[in-house]
C-alpha positions in Angstrom: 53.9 19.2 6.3 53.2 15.7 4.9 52.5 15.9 1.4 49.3 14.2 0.1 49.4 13.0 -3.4 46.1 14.3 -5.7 44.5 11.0 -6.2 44.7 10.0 -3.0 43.2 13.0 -1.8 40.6 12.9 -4.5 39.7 9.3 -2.8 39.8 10.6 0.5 37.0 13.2 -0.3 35.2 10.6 -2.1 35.6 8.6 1.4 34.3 11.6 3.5 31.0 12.2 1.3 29.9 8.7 1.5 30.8 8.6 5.1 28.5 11.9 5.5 25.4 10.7 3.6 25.8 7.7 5.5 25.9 9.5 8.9 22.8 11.8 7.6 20.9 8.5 7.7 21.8 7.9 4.1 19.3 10.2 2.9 21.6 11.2 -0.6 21.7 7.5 -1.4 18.0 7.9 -3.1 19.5 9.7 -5.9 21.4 6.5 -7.2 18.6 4.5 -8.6 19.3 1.3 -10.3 17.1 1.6 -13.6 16.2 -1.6 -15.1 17.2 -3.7 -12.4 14.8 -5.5 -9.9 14.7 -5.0 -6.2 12.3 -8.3 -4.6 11.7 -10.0 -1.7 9.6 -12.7 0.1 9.2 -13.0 3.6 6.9 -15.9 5.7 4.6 -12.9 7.8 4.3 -15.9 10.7 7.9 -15.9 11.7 9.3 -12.7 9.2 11.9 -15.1 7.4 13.6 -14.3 4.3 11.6 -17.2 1.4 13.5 -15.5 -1.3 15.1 -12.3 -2.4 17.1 -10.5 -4.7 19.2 -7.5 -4.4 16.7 -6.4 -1.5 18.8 -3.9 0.1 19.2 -1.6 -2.7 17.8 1.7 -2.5 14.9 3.0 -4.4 12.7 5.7 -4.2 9.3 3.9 -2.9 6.9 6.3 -4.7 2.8 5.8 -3.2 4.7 2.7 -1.2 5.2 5.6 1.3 1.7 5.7 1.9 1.7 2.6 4.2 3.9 4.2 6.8 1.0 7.1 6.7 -1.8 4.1 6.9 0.5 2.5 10.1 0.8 5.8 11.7 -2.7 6.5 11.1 -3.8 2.9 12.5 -1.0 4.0 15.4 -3.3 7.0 16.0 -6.6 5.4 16.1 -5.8 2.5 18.1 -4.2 4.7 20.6 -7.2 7.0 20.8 -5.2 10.3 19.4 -8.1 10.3 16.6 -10.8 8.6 15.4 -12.0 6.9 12.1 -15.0 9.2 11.9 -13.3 12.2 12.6 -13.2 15.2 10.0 -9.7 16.5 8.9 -9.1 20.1 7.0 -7.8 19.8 3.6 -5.3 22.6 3.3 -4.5 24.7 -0.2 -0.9 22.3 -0.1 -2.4 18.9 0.1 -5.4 20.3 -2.5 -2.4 21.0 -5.0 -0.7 17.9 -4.5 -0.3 15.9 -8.3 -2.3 12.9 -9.3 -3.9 10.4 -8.3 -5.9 12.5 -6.0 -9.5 13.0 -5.2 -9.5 16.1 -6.3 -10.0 18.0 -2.6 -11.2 21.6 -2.4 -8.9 23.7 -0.1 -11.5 24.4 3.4 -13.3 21.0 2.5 -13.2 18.4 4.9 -12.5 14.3 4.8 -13.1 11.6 7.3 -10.0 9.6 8.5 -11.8 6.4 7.3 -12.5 8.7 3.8 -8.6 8.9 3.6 -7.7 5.9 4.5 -9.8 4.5 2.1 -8.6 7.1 -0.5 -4.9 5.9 -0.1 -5.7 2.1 0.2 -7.7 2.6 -3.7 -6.9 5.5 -5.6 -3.8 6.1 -3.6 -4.7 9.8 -3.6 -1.7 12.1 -2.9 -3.9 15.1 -1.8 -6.0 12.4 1.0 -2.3 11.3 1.8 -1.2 14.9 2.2 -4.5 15.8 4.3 -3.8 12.9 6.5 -0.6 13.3 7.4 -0.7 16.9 8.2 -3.3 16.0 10.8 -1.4 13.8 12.6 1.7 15.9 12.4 -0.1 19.0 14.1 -1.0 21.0 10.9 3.0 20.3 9.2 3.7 17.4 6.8 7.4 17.4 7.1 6.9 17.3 11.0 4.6 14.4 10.0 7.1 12.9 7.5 9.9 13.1 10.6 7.2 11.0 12.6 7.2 8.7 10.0 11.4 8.3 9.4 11.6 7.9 13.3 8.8 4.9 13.4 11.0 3.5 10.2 14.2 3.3 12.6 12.0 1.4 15.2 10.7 -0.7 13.3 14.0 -1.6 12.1 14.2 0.1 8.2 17.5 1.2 8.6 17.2 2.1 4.8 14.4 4.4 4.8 13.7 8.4 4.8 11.2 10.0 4.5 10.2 13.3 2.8 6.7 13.3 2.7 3.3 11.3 3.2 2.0 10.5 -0.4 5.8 9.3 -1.7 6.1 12.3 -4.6 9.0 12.6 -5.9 11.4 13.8 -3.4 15.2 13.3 -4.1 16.4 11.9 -0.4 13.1 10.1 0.2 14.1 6.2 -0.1 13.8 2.3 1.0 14.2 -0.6 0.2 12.5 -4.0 -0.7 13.7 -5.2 2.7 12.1 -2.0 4.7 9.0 -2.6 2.9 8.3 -6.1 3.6 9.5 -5.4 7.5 6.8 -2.3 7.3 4.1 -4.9 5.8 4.7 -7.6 8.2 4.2 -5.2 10.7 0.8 -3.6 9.6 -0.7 -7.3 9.3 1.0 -7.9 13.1 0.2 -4.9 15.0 -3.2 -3.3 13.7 -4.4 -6.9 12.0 -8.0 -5.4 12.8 -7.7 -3.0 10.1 -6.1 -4.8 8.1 -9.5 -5.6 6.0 -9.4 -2.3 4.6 -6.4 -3.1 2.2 -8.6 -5.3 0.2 -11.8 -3.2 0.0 -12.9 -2.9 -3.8 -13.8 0.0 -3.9 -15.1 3.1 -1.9 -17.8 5.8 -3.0 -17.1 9.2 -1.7 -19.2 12.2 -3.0 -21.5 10.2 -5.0 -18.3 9.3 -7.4 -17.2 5.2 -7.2 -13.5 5.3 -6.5 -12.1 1.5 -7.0 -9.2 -0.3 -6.2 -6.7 -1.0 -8.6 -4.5 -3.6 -6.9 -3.9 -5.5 -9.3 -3.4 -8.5 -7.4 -6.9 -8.7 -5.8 -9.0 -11.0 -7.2 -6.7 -12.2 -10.0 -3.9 -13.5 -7.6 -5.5 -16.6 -5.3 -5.2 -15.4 -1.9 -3.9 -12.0 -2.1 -5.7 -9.3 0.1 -3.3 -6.7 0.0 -1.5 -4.1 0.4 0.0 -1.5 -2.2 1.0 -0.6 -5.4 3.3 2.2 -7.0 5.2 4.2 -9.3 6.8 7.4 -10.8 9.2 7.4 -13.3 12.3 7.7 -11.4 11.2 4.5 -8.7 9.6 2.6 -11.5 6.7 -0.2 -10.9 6.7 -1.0 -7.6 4.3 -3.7 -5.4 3.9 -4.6 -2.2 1.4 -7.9 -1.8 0.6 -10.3 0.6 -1.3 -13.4 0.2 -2.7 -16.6 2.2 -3.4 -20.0 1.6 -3.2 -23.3 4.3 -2.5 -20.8 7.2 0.5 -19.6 5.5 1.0 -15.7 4.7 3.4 -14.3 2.7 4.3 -10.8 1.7 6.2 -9.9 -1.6 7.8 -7.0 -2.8 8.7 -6.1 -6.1 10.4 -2.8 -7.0 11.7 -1.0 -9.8 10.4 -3.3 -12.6 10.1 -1.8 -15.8 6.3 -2.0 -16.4 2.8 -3.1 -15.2 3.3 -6.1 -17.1 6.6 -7.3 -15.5 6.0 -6.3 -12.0 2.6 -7.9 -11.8 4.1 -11.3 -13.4 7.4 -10.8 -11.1 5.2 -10.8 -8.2 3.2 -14.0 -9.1 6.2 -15.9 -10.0 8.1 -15.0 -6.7 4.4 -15.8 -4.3 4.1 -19.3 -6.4 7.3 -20.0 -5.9 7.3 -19.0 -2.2 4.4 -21.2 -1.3 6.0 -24.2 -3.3 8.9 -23.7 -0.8 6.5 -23.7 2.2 5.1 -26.8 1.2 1.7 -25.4 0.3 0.2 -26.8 -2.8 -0.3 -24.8 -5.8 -4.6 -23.7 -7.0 -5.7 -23.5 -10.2 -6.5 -20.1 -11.4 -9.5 -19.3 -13.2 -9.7 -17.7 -16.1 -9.3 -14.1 -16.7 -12.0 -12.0 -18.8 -12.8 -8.5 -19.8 -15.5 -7.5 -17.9 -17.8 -5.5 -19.5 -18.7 -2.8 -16.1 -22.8 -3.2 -15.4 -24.2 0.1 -16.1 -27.7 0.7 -14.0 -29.7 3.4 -14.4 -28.2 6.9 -15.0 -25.3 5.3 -16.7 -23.3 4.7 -13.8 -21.3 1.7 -12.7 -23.1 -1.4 -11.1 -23.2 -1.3 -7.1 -24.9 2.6 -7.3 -26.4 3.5 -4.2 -29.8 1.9 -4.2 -28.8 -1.0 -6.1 -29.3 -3.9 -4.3 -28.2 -7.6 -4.4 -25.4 -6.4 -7.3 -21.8 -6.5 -6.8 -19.2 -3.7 -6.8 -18.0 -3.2 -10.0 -13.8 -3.0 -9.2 -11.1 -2.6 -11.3 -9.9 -5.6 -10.7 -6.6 -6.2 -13.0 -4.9 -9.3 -14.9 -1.6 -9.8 -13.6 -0.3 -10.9 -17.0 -2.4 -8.1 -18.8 -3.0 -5.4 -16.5 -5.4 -3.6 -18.7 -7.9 -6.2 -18.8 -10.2 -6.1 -16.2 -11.2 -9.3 -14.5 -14.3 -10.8 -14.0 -16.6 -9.5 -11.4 -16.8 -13.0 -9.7 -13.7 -12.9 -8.9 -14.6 -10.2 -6.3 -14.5 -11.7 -3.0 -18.0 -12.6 -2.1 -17.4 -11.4 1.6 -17.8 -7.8 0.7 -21.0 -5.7 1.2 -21.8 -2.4 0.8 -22.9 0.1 4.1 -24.0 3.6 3.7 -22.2 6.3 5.6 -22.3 10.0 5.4 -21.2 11.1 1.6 -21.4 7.8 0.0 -21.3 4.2 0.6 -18.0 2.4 1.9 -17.2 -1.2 1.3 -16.1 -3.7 4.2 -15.3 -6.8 5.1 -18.9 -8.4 6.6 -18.2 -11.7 7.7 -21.7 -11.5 9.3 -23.4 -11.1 6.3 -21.9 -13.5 4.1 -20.2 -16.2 6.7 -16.5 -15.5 5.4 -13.5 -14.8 7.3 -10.1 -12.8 6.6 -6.5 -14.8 7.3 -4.6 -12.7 9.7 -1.2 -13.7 10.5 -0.3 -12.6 14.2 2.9 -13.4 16.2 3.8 -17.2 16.5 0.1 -18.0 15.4 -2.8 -17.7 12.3 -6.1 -15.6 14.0 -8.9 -15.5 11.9 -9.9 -12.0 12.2 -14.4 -11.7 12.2 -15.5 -8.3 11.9 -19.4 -9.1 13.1 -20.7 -5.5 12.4 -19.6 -2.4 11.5 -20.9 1.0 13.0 -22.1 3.5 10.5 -21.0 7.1 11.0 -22.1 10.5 10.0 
């Protein structure tokens, strides 16, 4: 028998784990996280070119970024006819004890799947996330979160697992910058016609205003979209996606070391991605605290029978994130409708004569929603 000496064979089993995590889809990789050090990308969402990137392929935990491979699968399901938006979900005692941010569900209550989707696009609520995807999974989350992993790998994010639908901690649930910008160009590509709900401001549900906090809405010209988030162990992470002259782009910024840095990494990497597409830079106006309107019983402006006032959104400085921005800079093309519990907001071009920039395949459609159907 051939003798093996130790520090080769030391190497050798060193070879064989890696090989193993690699052939388990890489799922151990997640728990080597590169603290401190900035995962980013830029990619044109016409033709899904690269516009700039650094170190996109590591992999990170993607924290509430998880929660738009719940929205796509949930956009799947409705334009396939499996569910529908107005259609009540159980909220079981598990997603009810899920961790913040969360609506706070009470286990037996129900939700809509617009309510949820809603939930995750504002609040990013890990117990609407947790509801949700245990409906589409048939009652299971981690059947759901194998639904999810298997969509990844056709949709070509070769470096992502997933563990769960609301992106919790979870030590072999991972990405990467690259993954995320593939899974955002393809929520504005295949289900561009709910796209709109990404930049809602905010959402009431039970009589309690639930706003967005993107930071990038409204304090980023021309960003409509898509997600923010973070745990200690993934860091700040962003995924946004902006328009201007018929060109779209989506960034993502990931494992940045605050608020701050992630929402001025993300500004700096868009302006410089629309310099390199020949698009012209705006002006941006300037940022204020805003002061929320209070009407009546003390609540924010926008209450249910107010009329003619604007949704009062957090709506965050990029460069100081707990400022919050004027209400004019609130997209004017957003009214308010009543349905069921509360009142949602949507995109009503009808209303106000403004149009969303949806980026399809090979071509810019402007997407007009001319009415939008109340439901019990």
């Amino acid at each position: 028998m051939s003798h093996i000496p130790m520090s080769r064979l030391s190497r050798l089993k060193v070879t064989a784990t890696v090989g193993l995590c690699v052939g388990l889809g890489g799922m151990h990789a997640a728990r080597a996280q590169y603290v401190g050090q900035v995962s980013a990308i830029v990619l044109d969402a016409r033709t899904g070119a690269v516009v700039s990137q650094q170190d996109p392929d590591l992999r990170r935990y993607p924290a509430s970024l998880t929660k738009l491979m719940t929205l796509y699968l949930a956009f799947k399901a409705v334009r396939t006819g499996q569910v529908t938006l107005d259609q009540p979900m159980p909220v079981s005692v598990h997603a009810a004890s899920m961790e913040p941010s969360k609506l706070g569900l009470r286990p037996g209550s129900t939700l809509t799947v617009e309510q949820a989707v809603l939930a995750l696009v504002t609040k990013s609520a890990n117990d609407a996330a947790c509801a949700l995807g245990e409906f589409l999974g048939g009652g299971d989350e981690t059947r759901f979160a194998a639904m999810m992993t298997r969509e990844a790998g056709r949709l070509g994010m070769y470096d992502t697992v997933f563990r769960n639908a609301s992106g919790l901690p979870n030590p072999e649930q991972m990405t990467s910058a690259r993954d995320l910008a593939v899974l955002a160009r393809h929520l504005i590509v295949d289900y561009g016609e709910y796209y709109h709900y990404f930049a809602v401001p905010g959402f009431y549900f039970h009589g309690h205003e639930v706003p967005n906090h993107d930071p990038m809405l409204g304090a980023y010209p021309g960003a409509d979209g898509l997600k923010t988030g973070y745990t200690a162990v993934a860091g700040h992470n962003l995924v946004t996606s902006a328009v201007r002259d018929n060109v779209r782009l989506i960034g993502v910024v990931m494992g940045a070391k605050s608020n701050n840095r992630r929402n001025a990494t993300m500004t700096a990497l868009l302006d410089g991605g629309f310099e390199a597409e020949g698009v012209a830079p705006v002006t941006r106006p300037a940022m204020r605290p805003l002061l929320l309107a209070r009407a009546g019983g003390g609540t924010m402006a926008a209450r249910h029978g107010a009329r003619n006032v604007h949704l009062a959104s957090m709506r965050l400085n990029p460069v100081q994130p707990d400022e919050v921005a004027d209400a004019s800079a609130i997209p004017a093309s957003y009214t308010r409708l009543r349905r069921g519990h509360g009142t949602v907001v949507h995109v009503h071009p009808a209303v106000v004569h403004a149009r969303v920039h949806l980026v399809g395949m090979g071509h810019v459609a402007h997407a007009t929603h001319t009415h939008a159907k109340a439901r019990s």
